[in-house]
Backbone as JSON Lines, residues from 0, in Angstrom:
{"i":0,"aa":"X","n":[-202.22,94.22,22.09],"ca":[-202.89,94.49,20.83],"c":[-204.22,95.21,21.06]}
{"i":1,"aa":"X","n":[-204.6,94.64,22.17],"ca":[-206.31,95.26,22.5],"c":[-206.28,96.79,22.69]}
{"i":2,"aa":"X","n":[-204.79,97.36,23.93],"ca":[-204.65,98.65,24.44],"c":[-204.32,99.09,23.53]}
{"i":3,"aa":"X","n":[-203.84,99.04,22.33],"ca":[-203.17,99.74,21.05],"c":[-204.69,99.85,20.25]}
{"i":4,"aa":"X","n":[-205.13,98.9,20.08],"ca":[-206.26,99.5,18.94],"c":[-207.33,100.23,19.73]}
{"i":5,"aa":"X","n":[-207.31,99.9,20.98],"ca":[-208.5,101.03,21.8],"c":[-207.97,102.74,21.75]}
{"i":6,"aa":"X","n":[-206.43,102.73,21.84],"ca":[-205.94,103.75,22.14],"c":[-205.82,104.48,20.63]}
{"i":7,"aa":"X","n":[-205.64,103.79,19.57],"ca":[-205.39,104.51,17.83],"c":[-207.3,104.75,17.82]}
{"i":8,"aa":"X","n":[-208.24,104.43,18.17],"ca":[-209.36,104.2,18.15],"c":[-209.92,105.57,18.7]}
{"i":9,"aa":"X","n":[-209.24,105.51,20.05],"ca":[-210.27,107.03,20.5],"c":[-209.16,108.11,20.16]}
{"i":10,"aa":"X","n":[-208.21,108.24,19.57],"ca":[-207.93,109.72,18.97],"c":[-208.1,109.45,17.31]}
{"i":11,"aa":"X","n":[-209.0,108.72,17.25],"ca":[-209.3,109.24,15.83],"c":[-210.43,109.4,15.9]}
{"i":12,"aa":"X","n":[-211.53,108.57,17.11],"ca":[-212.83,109.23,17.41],"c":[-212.38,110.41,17.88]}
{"i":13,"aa":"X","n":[-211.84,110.8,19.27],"ca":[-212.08,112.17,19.19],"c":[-211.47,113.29,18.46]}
{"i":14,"aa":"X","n":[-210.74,113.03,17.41],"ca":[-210.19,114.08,16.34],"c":[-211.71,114.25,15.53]}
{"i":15,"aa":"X","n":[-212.44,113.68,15.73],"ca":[-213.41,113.45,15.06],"c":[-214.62,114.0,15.2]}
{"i":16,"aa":"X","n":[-214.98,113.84,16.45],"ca":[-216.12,114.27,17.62],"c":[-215.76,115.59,17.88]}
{"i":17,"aa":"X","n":[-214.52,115.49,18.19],"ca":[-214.53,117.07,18.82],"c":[-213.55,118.29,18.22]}
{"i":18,"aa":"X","n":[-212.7,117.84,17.04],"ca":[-211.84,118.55,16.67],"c":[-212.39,118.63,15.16]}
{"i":19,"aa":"X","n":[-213.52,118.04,15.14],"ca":[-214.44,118.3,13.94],"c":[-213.43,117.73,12.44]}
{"i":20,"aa":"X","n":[-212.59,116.84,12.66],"ca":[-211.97,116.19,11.53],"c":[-212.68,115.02,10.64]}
{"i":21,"aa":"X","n":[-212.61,114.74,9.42],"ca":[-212.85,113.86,8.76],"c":[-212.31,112.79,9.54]}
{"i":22,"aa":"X","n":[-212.79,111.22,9.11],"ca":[-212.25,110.0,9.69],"c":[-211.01,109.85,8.84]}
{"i":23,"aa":"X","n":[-210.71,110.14,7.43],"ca":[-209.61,110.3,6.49],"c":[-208.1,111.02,7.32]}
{"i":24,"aa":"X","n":[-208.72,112.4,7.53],"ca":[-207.59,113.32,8.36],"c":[-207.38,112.52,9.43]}
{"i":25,"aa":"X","n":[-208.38,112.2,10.19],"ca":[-207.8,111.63,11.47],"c":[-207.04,110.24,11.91]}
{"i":26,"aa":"X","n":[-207.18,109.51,10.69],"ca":[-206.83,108.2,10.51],"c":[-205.07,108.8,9.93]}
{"i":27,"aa":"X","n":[-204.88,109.69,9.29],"ca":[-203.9,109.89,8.44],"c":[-203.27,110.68,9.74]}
{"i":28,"aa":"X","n":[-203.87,111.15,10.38],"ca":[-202.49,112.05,11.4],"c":[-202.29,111.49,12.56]}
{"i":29,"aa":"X","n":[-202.36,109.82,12.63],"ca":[-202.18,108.96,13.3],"c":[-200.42,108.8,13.35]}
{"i":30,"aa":"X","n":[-199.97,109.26,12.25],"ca":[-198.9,108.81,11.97],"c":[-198.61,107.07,11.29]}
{"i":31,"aa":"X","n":[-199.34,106.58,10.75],"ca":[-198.89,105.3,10.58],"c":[-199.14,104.99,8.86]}
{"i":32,"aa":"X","n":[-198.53,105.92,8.4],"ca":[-197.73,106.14,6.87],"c":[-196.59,105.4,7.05]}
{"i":33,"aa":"X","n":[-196.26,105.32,5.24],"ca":[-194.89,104.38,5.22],"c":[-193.77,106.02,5.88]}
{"i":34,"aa":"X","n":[-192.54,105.36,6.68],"ca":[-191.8,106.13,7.24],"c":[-190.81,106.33,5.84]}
{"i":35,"aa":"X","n":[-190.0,107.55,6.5],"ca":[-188.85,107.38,5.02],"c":[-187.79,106.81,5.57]}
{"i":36,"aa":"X","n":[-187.42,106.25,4.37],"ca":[-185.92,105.18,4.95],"c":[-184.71,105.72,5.66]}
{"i":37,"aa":"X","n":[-184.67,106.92,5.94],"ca":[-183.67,107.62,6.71],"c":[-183.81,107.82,7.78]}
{"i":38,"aa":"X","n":[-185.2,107.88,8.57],"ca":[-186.34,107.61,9.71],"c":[-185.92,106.57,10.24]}
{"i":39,"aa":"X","n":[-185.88,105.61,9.26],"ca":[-185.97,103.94,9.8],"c":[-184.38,103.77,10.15]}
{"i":40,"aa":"X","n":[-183.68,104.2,9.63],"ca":[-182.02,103.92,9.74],"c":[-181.76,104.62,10.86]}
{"i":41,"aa":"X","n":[-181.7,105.6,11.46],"ca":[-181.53,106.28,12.09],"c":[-182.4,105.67,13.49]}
{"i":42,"aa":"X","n":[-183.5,105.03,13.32],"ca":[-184.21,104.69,14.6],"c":[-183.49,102.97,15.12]}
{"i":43,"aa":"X","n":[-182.84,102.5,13.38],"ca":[-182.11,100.97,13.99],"c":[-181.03,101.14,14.45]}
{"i":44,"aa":"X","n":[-180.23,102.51,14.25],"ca":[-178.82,102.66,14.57],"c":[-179.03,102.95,16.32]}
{"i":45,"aa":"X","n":[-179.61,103.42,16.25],"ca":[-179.87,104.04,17.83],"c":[-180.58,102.76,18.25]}
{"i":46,"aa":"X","n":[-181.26,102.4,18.01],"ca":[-181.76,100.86,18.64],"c":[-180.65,99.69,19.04]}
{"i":47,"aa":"X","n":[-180.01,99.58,17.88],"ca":[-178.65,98.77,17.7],"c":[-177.49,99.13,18.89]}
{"i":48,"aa":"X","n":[-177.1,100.39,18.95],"ca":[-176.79,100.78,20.05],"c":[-176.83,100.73,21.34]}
{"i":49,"aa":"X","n":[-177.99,101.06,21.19],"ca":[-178.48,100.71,22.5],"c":[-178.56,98.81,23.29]}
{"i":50,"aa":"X","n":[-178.63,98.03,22.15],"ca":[-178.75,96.82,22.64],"c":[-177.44,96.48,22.83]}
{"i":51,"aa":"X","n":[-176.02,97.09,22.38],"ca":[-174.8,96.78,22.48],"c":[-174.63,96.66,24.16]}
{"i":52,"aa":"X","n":[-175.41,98.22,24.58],"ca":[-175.11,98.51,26.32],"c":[-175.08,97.17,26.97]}
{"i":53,"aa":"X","n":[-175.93,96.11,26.57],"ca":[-176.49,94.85,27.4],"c":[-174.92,94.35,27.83]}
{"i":54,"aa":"X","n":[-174.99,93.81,26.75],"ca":[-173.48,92.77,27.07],"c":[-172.53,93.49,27.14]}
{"i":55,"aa":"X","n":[-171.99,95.1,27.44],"ca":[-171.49,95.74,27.61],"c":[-171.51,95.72,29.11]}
{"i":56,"aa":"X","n":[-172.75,95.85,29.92],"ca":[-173.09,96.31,31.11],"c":[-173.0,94.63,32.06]}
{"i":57,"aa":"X","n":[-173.56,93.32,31.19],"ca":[-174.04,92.19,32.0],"c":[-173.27,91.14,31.46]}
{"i":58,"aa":"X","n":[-172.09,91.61,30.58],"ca":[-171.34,90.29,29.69],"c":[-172.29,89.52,29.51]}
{"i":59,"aa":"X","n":[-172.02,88.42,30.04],"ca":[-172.87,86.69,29.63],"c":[-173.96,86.7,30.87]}
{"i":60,"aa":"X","n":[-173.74,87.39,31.79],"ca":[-174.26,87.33,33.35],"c":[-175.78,87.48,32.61]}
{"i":61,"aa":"X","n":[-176.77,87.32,32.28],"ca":[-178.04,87.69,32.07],"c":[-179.05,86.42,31.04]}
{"i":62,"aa":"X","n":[-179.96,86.68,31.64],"ca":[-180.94,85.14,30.64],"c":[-182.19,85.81,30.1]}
{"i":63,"aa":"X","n":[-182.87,85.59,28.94],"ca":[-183.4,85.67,28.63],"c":[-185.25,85.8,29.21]}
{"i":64,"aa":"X","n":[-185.8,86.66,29.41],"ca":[-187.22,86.59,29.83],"c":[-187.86,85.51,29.03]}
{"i":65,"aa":"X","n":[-188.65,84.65,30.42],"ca":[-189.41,83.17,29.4],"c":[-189.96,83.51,28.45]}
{"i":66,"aa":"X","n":[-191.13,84.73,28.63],"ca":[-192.26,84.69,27.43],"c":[-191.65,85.94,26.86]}
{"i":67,"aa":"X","n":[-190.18,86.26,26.33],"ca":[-189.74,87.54,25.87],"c":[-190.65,87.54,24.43]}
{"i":68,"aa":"X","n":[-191.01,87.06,23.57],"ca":[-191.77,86.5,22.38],"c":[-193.06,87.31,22.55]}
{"i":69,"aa":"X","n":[-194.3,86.98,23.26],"ca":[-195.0,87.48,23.13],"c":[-195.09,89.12,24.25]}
{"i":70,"aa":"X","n":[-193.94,88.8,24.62],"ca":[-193.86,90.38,25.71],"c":[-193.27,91.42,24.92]}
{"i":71,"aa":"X","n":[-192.37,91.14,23.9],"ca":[-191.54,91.85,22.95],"c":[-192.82,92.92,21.92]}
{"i":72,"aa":"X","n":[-193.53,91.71,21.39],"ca":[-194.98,92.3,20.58],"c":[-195.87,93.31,21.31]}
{"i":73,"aa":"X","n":[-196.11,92.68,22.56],"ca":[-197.09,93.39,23.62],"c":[-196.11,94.8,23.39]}
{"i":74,"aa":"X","n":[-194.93,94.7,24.03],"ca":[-194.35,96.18,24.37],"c":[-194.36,96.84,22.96]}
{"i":75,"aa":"X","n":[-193.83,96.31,21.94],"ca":[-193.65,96.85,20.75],"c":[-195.53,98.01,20.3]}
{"i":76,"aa":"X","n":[-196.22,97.28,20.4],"ca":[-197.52,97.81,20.17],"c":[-198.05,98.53,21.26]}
{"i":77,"aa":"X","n":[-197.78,98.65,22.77],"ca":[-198.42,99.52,23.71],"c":[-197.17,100.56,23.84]}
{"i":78,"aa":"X","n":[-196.2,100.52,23.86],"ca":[-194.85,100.9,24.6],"c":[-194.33,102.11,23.24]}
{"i":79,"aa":"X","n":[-194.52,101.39,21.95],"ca":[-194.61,101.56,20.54],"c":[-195.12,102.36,20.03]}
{"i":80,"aa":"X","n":[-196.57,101.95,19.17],"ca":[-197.06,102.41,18.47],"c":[-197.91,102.53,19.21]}
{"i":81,"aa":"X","n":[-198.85,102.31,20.13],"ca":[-199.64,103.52,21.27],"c":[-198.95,104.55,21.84]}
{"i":82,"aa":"X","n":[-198.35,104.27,22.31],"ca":[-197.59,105.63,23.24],"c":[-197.56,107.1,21.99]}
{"i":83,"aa":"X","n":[-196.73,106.45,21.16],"ca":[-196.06,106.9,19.99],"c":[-196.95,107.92,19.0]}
{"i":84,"aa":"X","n":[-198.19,106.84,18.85],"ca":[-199.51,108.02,18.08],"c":[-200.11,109.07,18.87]}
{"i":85,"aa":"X","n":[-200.46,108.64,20.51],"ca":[-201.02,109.54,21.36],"c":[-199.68,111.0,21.46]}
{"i":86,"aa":"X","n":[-198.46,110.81,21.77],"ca":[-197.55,111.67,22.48],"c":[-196.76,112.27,21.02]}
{"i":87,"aa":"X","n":[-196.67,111.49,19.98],"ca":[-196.24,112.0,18.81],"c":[-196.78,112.26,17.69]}
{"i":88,"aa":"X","n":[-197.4,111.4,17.56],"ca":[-198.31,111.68,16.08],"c":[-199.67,112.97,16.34]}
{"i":89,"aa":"X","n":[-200.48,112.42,17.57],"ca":[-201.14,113.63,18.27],"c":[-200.99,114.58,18.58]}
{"i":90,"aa":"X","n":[-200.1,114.51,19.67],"ca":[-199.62,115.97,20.57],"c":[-198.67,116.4,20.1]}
{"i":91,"aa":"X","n":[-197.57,116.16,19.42],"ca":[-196.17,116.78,19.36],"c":[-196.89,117.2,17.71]}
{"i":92,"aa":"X","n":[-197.42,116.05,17.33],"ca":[-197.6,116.38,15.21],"c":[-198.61,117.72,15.36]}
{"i":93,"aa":"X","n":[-199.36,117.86,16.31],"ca":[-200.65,119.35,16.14],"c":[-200.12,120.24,17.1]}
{"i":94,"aa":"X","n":[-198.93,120.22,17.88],"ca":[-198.45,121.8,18.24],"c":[-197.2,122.04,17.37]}
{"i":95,"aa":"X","n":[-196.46,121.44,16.73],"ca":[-195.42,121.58,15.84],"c":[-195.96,122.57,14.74]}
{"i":96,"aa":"X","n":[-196.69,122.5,14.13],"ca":[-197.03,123.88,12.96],"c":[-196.92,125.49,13.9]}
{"i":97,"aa":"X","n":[-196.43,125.88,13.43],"ca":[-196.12,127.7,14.09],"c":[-195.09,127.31,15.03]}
{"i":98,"aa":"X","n":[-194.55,126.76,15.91],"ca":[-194.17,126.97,16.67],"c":[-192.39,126.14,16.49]}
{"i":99,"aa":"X","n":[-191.32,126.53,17.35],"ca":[-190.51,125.62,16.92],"c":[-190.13,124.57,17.42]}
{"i":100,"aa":"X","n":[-189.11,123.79,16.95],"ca":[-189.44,122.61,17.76],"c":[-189.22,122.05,18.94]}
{"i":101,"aa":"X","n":[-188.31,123.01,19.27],"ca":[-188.4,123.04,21.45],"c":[-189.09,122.9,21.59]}
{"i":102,"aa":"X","n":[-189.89,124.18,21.34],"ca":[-191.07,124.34,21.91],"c":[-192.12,123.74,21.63]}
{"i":103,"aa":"X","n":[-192.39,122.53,20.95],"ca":[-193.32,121.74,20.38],"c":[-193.02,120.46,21.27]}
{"i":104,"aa":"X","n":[-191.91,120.17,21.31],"ca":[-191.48,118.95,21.85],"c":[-191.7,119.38,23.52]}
{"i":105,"aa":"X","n":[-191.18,120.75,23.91],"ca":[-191.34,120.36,25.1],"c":[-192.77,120.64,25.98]}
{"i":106,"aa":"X","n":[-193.86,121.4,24.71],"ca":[-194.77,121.09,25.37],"c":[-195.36,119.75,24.96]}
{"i":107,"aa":"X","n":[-194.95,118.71,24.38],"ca":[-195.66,117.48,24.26],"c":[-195.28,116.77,25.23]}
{"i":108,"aa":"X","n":[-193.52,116.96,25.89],"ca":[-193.42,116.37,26.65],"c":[-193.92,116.32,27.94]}
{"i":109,"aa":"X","n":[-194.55,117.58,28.76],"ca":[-195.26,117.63,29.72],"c":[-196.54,116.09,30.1]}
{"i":110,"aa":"X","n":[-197.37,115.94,28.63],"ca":[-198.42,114.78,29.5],"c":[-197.65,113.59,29.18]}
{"i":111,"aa":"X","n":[-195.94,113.57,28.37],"ca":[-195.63,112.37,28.59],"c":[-194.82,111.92,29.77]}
{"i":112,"aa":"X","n":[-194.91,113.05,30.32],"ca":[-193.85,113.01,31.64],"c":[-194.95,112.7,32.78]}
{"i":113,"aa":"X","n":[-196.5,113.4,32.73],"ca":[-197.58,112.59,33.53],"c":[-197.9,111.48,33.63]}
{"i":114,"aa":"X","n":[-197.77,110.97,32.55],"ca":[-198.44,109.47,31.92],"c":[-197.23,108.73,32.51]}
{"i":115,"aa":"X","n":[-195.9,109.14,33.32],"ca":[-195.11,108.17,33.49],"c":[-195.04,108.59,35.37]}
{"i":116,"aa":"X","n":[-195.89,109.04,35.71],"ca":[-195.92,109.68,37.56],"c":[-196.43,107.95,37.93]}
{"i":117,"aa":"X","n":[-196.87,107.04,37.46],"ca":[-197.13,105.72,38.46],"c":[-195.94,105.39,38.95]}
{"i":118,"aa":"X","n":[-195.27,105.2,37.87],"ca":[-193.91,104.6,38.51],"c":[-193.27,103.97,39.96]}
{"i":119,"aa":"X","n":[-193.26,105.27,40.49],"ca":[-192.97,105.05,42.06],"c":[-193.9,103.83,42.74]}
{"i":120,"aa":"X","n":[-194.95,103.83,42.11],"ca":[-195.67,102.98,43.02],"c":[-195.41,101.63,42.27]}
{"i":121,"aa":"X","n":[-194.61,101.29,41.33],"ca":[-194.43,99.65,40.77],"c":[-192.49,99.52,40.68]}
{"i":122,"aa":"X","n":[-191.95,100.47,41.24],"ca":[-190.61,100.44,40.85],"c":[-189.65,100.8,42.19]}
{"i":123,"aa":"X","n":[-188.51,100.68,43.1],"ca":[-187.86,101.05,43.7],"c":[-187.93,102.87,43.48]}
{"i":124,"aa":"X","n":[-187.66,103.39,44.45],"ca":[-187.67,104.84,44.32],"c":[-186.77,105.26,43.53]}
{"i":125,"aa":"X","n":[-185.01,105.1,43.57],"ca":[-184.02,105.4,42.48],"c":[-184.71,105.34,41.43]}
{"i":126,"aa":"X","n":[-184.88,104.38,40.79],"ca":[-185.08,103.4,39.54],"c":[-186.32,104.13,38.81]}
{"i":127,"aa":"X","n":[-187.59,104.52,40.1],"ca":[-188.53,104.91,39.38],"c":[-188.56,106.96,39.15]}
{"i":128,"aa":"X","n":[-187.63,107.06,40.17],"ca":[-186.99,108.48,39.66],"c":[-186.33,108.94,38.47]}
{"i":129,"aa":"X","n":[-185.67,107.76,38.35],"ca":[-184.34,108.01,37.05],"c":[-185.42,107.53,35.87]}
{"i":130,"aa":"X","n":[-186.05,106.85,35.56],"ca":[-186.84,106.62,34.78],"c":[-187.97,107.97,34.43]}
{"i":131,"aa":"X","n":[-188.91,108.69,35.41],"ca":[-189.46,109.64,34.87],"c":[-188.75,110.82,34.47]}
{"i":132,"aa":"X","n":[-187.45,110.79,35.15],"ca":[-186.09,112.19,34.34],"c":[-186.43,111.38,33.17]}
{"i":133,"aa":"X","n":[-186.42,110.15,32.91],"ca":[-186.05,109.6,31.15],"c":[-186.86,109.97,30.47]}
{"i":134,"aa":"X","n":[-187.69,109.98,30.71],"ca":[-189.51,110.13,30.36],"c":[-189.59,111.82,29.62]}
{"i":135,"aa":"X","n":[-188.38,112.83,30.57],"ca":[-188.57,114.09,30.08],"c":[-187.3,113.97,29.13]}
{"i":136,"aa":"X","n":[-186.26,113.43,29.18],"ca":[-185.22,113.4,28.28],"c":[-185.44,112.98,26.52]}
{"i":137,"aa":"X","n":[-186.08,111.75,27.03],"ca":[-186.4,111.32,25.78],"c":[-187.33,111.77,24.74]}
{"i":138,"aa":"X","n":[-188.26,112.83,25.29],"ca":[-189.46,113.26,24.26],"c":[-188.56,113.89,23.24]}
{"i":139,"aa":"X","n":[-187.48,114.57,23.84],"ca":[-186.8,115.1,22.48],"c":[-186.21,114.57,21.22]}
{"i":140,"aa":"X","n":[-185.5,113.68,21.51],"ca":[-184.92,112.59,20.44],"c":[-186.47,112.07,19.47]}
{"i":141,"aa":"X","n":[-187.0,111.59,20.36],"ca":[-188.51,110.63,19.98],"c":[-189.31,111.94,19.27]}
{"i":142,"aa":"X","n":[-189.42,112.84,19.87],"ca":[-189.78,114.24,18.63],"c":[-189.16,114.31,17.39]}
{"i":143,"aa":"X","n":[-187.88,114.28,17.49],"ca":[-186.88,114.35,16.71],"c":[-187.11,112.96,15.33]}
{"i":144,"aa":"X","n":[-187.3,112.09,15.71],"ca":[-187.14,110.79,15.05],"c":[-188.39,110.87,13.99]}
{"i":145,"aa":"X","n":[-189.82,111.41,15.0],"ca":[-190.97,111.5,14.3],"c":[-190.66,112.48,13.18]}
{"i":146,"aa":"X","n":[-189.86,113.45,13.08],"ca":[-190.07,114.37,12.15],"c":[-189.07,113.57,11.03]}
{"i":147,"aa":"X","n":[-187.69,112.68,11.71],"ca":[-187.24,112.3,10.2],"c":[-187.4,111.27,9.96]}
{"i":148,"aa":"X","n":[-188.74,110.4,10.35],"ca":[-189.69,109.42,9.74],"c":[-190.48,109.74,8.76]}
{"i":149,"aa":"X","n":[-190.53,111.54,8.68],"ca":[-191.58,111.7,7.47],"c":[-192.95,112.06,8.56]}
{"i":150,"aa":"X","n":[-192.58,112.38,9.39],"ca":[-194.17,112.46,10.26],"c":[-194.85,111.23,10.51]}
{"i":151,"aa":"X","n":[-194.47,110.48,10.98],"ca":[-194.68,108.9,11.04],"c":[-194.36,108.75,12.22]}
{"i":152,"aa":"X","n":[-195.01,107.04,13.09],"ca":[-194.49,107.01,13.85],"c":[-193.29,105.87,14.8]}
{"i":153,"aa":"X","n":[-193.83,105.46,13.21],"ca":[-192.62,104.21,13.54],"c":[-191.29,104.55,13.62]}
{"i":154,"aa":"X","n":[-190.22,105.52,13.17],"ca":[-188.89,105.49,13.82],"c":[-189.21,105.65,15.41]}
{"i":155,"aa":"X","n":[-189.68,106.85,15.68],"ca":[-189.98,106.8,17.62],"c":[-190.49,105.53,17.98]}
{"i":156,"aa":"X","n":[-190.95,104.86,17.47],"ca":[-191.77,103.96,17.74],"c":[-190.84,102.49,18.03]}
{"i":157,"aa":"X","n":[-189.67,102.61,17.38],"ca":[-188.63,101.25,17.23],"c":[-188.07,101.66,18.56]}
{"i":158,"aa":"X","n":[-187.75,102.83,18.46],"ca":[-186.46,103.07,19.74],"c":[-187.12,103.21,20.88]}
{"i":159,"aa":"X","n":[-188.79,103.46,21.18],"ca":[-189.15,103.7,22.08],"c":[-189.7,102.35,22.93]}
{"i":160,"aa":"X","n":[-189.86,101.4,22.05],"ca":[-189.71,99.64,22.03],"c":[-188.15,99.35,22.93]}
{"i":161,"aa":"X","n":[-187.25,100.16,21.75],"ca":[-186.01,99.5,22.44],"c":[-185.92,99.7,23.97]}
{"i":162,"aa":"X","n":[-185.7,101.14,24.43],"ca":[-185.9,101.82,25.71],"c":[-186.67,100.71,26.88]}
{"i":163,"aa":"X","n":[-187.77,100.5,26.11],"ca":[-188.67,99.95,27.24],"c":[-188.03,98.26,27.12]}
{"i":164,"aa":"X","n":[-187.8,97.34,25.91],"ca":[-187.92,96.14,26.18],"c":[-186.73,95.63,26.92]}
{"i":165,"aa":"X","n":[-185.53,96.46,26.82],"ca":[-184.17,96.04,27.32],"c":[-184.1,95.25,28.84]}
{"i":166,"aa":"X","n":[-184.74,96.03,29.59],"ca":[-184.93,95.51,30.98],"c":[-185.87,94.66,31.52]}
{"i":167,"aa":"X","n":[-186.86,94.33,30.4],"ca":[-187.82,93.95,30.6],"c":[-188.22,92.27,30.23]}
{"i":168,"aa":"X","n":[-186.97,92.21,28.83],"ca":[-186.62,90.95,28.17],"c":[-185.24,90.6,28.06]}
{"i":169,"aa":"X","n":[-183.94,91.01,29.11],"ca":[-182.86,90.56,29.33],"c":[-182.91,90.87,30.96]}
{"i":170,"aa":"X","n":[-182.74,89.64,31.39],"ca":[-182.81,89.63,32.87],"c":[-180.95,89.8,33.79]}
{"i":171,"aa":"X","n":[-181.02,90.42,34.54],"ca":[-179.78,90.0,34.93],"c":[-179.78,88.99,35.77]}
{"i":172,"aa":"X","n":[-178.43,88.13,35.96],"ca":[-178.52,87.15,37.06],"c":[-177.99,87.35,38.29]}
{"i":173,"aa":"X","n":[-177.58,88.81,38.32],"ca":[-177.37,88.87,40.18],"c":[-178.77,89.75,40.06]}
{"i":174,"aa":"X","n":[-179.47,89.55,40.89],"ca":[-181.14,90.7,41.46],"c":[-180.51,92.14,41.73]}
{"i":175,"aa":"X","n":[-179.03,91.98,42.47],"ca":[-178.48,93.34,43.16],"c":[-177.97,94.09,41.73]}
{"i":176,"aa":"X","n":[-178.0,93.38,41.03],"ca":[-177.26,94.13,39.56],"c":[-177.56,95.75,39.62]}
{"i":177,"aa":"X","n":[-176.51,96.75,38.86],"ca":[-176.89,97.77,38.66],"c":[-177.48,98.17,37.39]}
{"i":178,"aa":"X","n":[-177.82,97.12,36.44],"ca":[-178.11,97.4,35.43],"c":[-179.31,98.02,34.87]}
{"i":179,"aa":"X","n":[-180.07,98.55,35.23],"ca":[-181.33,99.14,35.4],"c":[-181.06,100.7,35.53]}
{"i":180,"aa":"X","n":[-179.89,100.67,36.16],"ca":[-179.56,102.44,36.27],"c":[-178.99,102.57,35.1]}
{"i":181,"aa":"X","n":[-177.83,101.31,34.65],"ca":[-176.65,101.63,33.44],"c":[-177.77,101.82,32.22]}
{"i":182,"aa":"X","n":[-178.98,101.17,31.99],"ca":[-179.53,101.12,31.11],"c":[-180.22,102.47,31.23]}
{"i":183,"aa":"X","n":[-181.07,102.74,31.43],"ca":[-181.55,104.41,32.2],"c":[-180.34,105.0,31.2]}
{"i":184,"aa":"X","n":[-179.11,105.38,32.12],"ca":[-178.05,106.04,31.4],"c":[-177.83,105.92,29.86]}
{"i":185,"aa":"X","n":[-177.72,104.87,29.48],"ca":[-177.37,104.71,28.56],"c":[-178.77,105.48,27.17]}
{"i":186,"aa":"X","n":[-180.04,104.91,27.74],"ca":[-181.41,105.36,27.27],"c":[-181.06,106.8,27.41]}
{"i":187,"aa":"X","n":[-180.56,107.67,28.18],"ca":[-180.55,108.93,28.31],"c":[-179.83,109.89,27.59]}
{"i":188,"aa":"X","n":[-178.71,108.67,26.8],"ca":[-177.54,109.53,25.91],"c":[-177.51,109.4,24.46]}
{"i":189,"aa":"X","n":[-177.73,107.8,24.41],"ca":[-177.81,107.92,22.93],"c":[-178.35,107.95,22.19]}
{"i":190,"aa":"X","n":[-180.16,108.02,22.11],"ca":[-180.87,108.43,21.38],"c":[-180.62,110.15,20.92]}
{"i":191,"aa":"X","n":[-179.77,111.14,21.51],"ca":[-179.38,112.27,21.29],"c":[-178.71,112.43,19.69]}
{"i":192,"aa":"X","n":[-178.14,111.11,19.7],"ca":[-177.21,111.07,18.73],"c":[-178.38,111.39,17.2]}
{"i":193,"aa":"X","n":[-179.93,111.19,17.02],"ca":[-180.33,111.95,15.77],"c":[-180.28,113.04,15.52]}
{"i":194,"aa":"X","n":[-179.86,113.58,16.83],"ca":[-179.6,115.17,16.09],"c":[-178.49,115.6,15.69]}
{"i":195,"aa":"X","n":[-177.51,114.77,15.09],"ca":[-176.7,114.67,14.44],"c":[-177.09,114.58,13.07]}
{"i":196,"aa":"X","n":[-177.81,114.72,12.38],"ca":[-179.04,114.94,11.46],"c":[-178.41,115.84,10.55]}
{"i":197,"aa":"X","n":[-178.35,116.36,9.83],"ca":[-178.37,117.46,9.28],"c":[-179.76,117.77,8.23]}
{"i":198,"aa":"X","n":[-179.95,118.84,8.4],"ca":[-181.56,119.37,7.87],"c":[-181.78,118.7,6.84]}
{"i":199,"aa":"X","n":[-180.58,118.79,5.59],"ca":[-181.1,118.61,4.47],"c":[-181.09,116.89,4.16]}
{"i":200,"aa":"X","n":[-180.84,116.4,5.37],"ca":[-181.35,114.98,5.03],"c":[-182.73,114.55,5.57]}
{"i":201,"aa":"X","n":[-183.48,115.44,6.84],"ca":[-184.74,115.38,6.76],"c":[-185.85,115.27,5.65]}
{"i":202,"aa":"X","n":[-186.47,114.0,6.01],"ca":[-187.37,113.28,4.86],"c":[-186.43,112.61,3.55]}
{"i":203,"aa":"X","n":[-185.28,112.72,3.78],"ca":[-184.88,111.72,2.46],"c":[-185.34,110.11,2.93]}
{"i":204,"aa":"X","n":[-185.51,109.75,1.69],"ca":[-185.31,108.23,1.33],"c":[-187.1,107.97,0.91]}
C-alpha cells in the first residue's frame, strides 16, 4: 500500500513539477477513473482463464500460500495498480496520441522490460529469462486492455495481478515442478486473446 501511494504520488508530482500540469490533469491521467464495463469483462475473462491453467497444470498437487490474503492485496496494489499507472496510464497513455498503437505500446514497453532486468538475480536463470521475454510480450495485451478500460487502469491492472499472483499464491507440491514455465506459457498466450476486440466495441459499457 505504502509503494503504491509513493509511486501514484510522484507521477503526479512530477506531471506537475516538470510537465507543468495542473494537480486535476495529473491526478486524472493517472488512470484511476471508473473503467467501462467491457474493460472489466474482458480483463475477468482473461484472468479467469488464466487461473483455469492451475489445476490444469498441478491438478490437486498444489497448497495454498500461508499469508496468500494479505500477499494477494500487496501484489494487487504494487504488481497492479502501481506498475499499471507508471507503464500505462503514464507512459503508454502520453505516447499514444499521434502515434499508433504498436508503436505506442512498444515504446512503453522498453522501461517495462528494464524495470523487470533484476530478475536473474532473485530467480533461476530459465525462469528469470522466460519471465523478462513475458515482460516484453505482455505490454501489448496490457496496452490493449488500458485502451478498452476507457483509458483506465484497472482492466491491465486485474490481469496484471493475475500474471504475477498465480505463482506466487498457489504453491506446487513437488519443488521440481514445471509449473512456473507452464504458467510463463500460458501468461504469454492468453492475454492475446483482447485483441479479439473488435473496434466498435472499444469503450462500450
Amino acid at each position: 500500500m505504502v509503494i503504491a501511494a509513493a509511486i501514484l504520488a510522484a507521477i503526479a508530482l512530477y506531471s506537475v513539477l516538470a510537465l507543468r500540469e495542473t494537480y486535476r490533469q495529473a491526478v486524472a491521467k493517472l488512470g484511476l477513473a471508473k473503467p467501462t464495463r467491457s474493460g472489466m469483462v474482458w480483463a475477468g475473462a482473461v484472468s479467469g482463464l488464466l487461473l483455469l491453467a492451475i489445476p490444469a497444470a498441478l491438478g490437486d498437487a498444489w497448497s495454498l500460500y500461508a499469508g496468500a490474503g494479505p500477499l494477494a492485496v500487496g501484489i494487487f496494489l504494487q504488481g497492479g495498480v502501481a506498475e499499471e499507472a507508471l507503464f500505462r496510464s503514464y507512459l503508454f497513455g502520453r505516447l499514444r496520441p499521434g502515434r499508433s498503437f504498436r508503436r505506442a505500446a512498444a515504446l512503453s514497453m522498453i522501461p517495462f522490460l528494464v524495470a523487470h532486468l533484476y530478475l536473474p538475480f532473485t530467480m533461476e536463470p530459465a525462469i528469470a529469462a522466460a519471465s523478462i521475454l513475458l515482460s516484453v510480450i505482455t505490454a501489448f495485451p496490457l496496452a490493449k486492455l488500458y485502451e478498452l478500460g476507457g483509458n483506465t487502469l484497472w482492466a491491465p491492472a486485474v490481469v496484471h495481478f493475475a500474471i504475477q499472483a498465480g505463482p506466487k499464491l498457489f504453491v506446487p507440491n513437488d519443488p521440481k515442478s514445471m509449473f512456473p514455465l507452464v504458467w510463463i506459457a500460458a501468461c504469454a498466450v492468453i492475454p492475446f486473446g483482447v485483441f479479439l476486440v473488435r473496434k466498435k466495441q472499444v469503450g462500450a459499457g
